[in-house]
N, C-alpha and C positions, 0 to 999 in steps of 0.2 A: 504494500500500500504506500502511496507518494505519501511523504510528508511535508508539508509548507515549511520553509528555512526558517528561523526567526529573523525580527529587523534586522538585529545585528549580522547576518550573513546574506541578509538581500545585498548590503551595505559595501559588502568587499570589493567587490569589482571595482568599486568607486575611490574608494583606500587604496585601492593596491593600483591602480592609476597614476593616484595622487604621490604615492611612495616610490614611482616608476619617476616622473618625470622629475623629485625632489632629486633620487639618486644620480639622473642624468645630469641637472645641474649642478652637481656638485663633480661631474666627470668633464664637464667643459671648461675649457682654457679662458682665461681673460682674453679681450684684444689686447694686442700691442699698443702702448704709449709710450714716447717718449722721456727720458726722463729729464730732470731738471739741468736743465742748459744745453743740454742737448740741440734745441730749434736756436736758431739767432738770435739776436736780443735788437729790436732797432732801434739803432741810434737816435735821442730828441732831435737832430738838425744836423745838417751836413756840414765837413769837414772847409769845404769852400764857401767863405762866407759874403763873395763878391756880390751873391747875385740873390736879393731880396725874397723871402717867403710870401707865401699869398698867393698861392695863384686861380686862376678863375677855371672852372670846369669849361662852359661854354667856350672861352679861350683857349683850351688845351683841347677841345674837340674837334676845332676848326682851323688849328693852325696853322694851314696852309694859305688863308687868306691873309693872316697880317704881313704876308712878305708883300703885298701890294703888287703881285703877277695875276692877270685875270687867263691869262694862256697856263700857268703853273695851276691856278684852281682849278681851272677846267681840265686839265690832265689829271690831276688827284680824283676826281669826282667822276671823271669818266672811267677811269682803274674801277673804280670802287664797286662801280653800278655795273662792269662787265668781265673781269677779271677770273681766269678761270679757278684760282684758287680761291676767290671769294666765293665764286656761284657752288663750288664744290664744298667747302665749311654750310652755306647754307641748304645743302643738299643733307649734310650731316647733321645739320640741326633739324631739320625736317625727319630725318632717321630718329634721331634722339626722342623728337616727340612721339610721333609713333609707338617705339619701343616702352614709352613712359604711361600711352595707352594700355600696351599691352599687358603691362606687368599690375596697373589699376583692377584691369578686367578679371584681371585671376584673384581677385578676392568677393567675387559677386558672383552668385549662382549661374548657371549657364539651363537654356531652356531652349530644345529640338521638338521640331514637330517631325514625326516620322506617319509613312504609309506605303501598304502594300496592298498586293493584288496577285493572289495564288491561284490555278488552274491544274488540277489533278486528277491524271486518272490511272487504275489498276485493272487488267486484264479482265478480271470478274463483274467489275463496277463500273458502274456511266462516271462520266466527268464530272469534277466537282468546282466550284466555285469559293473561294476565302479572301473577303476582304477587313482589310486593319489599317484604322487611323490614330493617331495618339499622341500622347505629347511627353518627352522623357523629358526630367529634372536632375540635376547636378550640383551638387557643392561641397569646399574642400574647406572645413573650420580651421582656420589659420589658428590651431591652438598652441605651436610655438612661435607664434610669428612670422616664422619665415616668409609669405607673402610679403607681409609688412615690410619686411626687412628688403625684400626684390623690390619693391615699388619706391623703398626710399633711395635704394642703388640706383633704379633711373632715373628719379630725379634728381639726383646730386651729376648723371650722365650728362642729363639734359642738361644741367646747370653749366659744365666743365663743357657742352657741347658750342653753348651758348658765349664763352668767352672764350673757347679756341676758334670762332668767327669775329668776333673782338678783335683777338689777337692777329688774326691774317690780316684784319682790316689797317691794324696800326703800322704793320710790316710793306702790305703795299702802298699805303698813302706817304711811307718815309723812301722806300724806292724808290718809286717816281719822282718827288720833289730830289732825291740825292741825282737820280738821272738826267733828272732836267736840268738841276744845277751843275754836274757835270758835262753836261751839253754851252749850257752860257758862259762858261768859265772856257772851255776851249776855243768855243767861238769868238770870244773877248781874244782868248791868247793868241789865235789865229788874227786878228783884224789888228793886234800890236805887232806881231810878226813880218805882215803886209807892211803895214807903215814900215817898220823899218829896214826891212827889203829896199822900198822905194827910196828911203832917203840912203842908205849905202850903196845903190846904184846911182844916184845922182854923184856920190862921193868917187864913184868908180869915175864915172864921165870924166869929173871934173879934173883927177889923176891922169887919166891917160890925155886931157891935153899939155897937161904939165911937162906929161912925159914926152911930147909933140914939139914941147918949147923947149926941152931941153931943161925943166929945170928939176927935174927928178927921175931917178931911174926907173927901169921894167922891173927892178925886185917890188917899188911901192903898187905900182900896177898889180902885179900877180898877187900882191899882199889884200890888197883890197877885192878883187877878183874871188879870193880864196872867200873872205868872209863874205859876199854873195852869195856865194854859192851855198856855203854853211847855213844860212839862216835861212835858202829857198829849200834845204834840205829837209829842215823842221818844219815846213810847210806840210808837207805827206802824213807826218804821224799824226798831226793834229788832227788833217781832214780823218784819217783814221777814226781815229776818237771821236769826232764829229759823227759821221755816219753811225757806229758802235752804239754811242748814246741815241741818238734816233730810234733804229731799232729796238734799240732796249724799251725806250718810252711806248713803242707800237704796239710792241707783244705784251705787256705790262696792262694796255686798255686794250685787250684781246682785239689786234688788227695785225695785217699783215707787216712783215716788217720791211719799209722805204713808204707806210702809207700817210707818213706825217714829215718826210723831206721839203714838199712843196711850204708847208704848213709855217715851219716850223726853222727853215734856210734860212739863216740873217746875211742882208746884200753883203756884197765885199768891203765898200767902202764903209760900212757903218760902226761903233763901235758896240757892241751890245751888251745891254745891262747884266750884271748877274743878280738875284735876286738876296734882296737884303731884308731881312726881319725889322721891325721896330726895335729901338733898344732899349728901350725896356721890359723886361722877361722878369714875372714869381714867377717861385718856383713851389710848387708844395714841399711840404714837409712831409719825413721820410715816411711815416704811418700812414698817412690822405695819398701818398704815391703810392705807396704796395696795396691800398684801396683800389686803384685806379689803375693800376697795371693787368689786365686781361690774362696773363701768363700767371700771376701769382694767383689770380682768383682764378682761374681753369685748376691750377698744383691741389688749391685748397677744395675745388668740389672733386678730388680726383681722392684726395685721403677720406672724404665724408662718404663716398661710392665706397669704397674699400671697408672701412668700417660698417657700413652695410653688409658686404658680401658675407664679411666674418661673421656677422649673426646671422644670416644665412646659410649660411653651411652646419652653423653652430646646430640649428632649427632640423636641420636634414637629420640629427642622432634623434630627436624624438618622436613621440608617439602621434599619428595621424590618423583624423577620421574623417571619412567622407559620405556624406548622405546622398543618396538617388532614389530616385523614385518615379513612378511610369501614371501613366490614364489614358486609357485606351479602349476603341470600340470593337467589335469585332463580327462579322458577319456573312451569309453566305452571298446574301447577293447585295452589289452596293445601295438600292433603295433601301434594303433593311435595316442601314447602320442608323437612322434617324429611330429606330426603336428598339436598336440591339441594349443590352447589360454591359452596364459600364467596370469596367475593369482593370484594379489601382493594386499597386505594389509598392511597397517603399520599403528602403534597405538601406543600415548602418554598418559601413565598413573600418574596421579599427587596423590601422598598422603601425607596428613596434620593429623599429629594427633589432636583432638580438646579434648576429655576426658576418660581417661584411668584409673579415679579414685586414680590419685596420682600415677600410678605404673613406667610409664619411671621417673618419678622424682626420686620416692625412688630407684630407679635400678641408678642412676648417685649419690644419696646419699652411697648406698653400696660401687659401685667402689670408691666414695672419702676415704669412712674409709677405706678400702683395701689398699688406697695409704697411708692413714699417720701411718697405720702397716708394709709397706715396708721401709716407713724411718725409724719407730721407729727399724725395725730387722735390716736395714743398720746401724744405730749408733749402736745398740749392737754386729753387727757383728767387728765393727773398735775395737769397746772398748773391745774384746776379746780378737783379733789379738795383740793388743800392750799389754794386761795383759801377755799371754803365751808366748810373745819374753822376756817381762822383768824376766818372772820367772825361762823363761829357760837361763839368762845367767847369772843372779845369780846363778840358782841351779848348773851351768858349772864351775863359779866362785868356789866354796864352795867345790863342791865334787872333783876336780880338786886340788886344799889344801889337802881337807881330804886324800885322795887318796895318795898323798905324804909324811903326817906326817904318814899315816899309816904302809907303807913301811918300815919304816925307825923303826915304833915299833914290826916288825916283824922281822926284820934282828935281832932288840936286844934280842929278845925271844927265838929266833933260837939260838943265841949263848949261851945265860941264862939257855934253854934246855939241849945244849949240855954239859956245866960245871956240871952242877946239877947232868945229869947221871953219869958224869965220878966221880964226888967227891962221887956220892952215892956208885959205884962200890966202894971205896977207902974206906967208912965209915965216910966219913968226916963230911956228910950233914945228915939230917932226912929226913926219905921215905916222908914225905909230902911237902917237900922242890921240891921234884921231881914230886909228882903229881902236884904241883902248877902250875911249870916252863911248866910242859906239856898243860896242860890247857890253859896256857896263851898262848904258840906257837899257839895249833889249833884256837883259838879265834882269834888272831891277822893273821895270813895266811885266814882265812876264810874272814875276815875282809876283806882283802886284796882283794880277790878274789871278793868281793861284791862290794866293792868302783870300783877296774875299771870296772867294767859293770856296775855300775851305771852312770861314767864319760862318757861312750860310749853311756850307753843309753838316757842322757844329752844330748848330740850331736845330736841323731836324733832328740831330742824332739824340739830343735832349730832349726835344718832346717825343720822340721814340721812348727814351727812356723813359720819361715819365708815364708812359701809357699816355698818351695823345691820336687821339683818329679816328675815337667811337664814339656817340651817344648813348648814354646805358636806356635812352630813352626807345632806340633806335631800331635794339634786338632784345625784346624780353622773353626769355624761355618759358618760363608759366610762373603761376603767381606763387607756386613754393616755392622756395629756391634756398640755399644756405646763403648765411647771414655772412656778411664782408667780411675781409680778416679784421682781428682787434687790434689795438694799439700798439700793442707787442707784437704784433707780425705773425702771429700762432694761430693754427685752429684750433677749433674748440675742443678743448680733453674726451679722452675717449670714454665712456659713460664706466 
């Protein structure tokens, strides 16, 4: 004869559940965190203290336009809008979303409608007719989380997805403008090379009648001859560089490359501008920078995904139940199903891992070293960040100087040039007095010419580093998303 258990043993199943999954938690591993000093520490303010704090987000978003180039904006803005590595990050953030659906959907039941239609016959027996409509139910109780834990791995994905399109966008918007300024800067040095081509060929002329009257030899002839030719020879690399740059700008706004030569060709005779920032530049401070840097906030949703994965794996050791359940009609011929007996099933499925030969363990060992390689890339991403802002406001510093004393020994060369010919015309000076003074002009003008592109191309490199060249307004991944790095440059402790 059955006998009824008492409470106390309806009970156990429910106990011994409850003592399965205490057990288990006491078999899983912490995640990884780092320990104390470990992450960087960010410095209150930078080591160069030329260049004033404060700086304006709007202004760091768009700073390609304070160089005062409407042809430079428009190269930046056309990269942006067509660039195949930008269309391709947004491709990936499109991915990211997605995937961020996907992993939502797996914590909500799931509901099929199914239907059939059977035709059957045996030897003995006429044909028969079976039709079935119905509707099956699914769902998996996220009772160690582990969903939870998938769904916040994609969105920390989606977040890391969302600032490695950031980040493409800051890299192309500093290419092009270093392109372009590499393009005006040669152009510049090509159009001081001309000029003084032209006037060392007038200095040739004006030798060989000397040399006509007799009142100097064929060595100053050849002397001066030689240095024509020298300085028509630096005419080729530059056009080099010239075309080089072009192309680079072409492919950069996904076009072919010679499709911006007509465009973009400064005439011979003209001198052409390189492009020059405003001079006055904040600069943020070092925390509101690793804010604002796309590469440090990708590192940091890259440790918060990872730390997901690990309670995700963590979740795969315990115990899982999934409820299904069916309603369905069923019939011989299909008018009948409107008055056929309805017929329902539902079924609770419990699964406990007991030996898997070490593999979810070592799969929760994987995701932990995964995680303490996402801090180790977040602290080399911060200790980047703050390397290339200090170098680039030194290097702003220095060439900014240089740039200035250089001027100032071009003007004197220029004037040192002009005396030299006039006295040489006169007989006062010696022909090599004259090639000197010429030598030193094109060196000093070229100089010239190198140092402010270089000063310009300083500038972008600093709003490169500072993260400059996105809107956070511009690309928002979805409204969860992990919270900025803190003051300290750290994410946030692992739970």
């Amino acid at each position: 004869m059955f006998v009824s258990p008492p409470p106390a043993a309806r009970r156990t199943p429910g106990c011994l559940a409850a003592a399965l999954l205490v057990a288990l938690a006491g078999c899983a591993t912490r995640p990884y965190a780092p320990a104390a000093g470990d992450l960087p520490a960010v410095p209150p303010a930078w080591t160069e203290s030329a260049v004033p704090a404060g700086g304006d987000e709007e202004r760091l978003a768009l700073w390609w336009r304070h160089f005062g180039d409407a042809e430079l904006s428009a190269l930046v803005e056309l990269a942006l809008a067509r660039n195949t590595d930008v269309r391709s990050a947004r491709a990936a953030l499109r991915q990211a979303r997605a995937q961020r659906t996907v992993s939502a959907a797996g914590l909500q039941p799931t509901l099929d409608f199914t239907g059939s239609a059977q035709r059957a016959r045996t030897d003995s027996q006429p044909a028969s007719n079976q039709f079935q409509v119905g509707v099956d139910a699914g769902w998996e109780l996220d009772l160690a989380g582990g969903l939870r834990a998938g769904l916040a791995a994609a969105e920390a994905d989606l977040g890391a997805s969302a600032a490695s399109l950031e980040d493409t966008r800051v890299s192309i918007a500093a290419e092009v403008a270093l392109a372009y300024i590499d393009l005006r800067g040669n152009q510049r040095r090509l159009a001081v090379a001309r000029a003084n081509l032209a006037n060392q060929e007038e200095t040739l002329q004006i030798t060989r009648w000397r040399e006509q009257a007799g009142l100097v030899t064929l060595l100053e002839v050849e002397q001066a001859r030689g240095t024509v030719e020298e300085t028509r020879a630096s005419l080729s690399s530059l056009e080099s560089a010239i075309v080089q740059a072009l192309n680079s700008l072409a492919v950069l706004g996904a076009q072919t490359p010679g499709s911006l030569h007509a465009r973009l060709d400064a005439p011979g005779e003209t001198l052409p501008a390189v492009p020059r920032p405003v001079a006055a530049l904040a600069v943020s401070l070092p925390a509101d920078t690793l804010r604002q840097r796309p590469d440090v906030r990708a590192a940091e949703h890259r440790v918060t995904a990872a730390r997901a994965r690990v309670d995700e794996a963590q979740a795969a050791r315990y115990p899982s139940l999934n409820l299904t359940g069916s309603l369905g009609l069923s019939a011989l011929t299909f008018g009948a199903l409107d008055s056929a007996g309805v017929a329902s099933s539902l079924l609770a499925s419990l699964g406990l891992p007991l030996f898997d030969g070490g593999a979810r363990a070592a799969q929760a060992e994987v995701r932990d070293a995964e995680l303490e390689q996402a801090y180790h890339a977040y602290s080399a991403a911060v200790l980047e960040a703050l390397r290339e802002v200090e170098n680039a406001l030194t290097a702003l510093r220095t060439s900014r100087d240089a740039l200035a004393s250089l001027e100032q020994a071009a003007e004197a060369a220029a004037t040192a040039d002009t005396l030299a010919g006039q006295r040489y015309a006169s007989g006062l000076v010696d022909f090599q007095v004259v090639l000197d003074t010429q030598r030193t002009r094109l060196n000093a003008e070229d100089a010239v010419a190198s140092a402010a592109a270089q000063l310009a191309a300083n500038h972008v490199q600093l709003y490169k580093a500072l993260g400059g060249g996105w809107s956070a307004q511009a690309e928002s991944p979805a409204a969860s998303t992990p919270a900025p790095p803190s003051t300290t440059g750290t994410p946030s402790p692992a739970p």
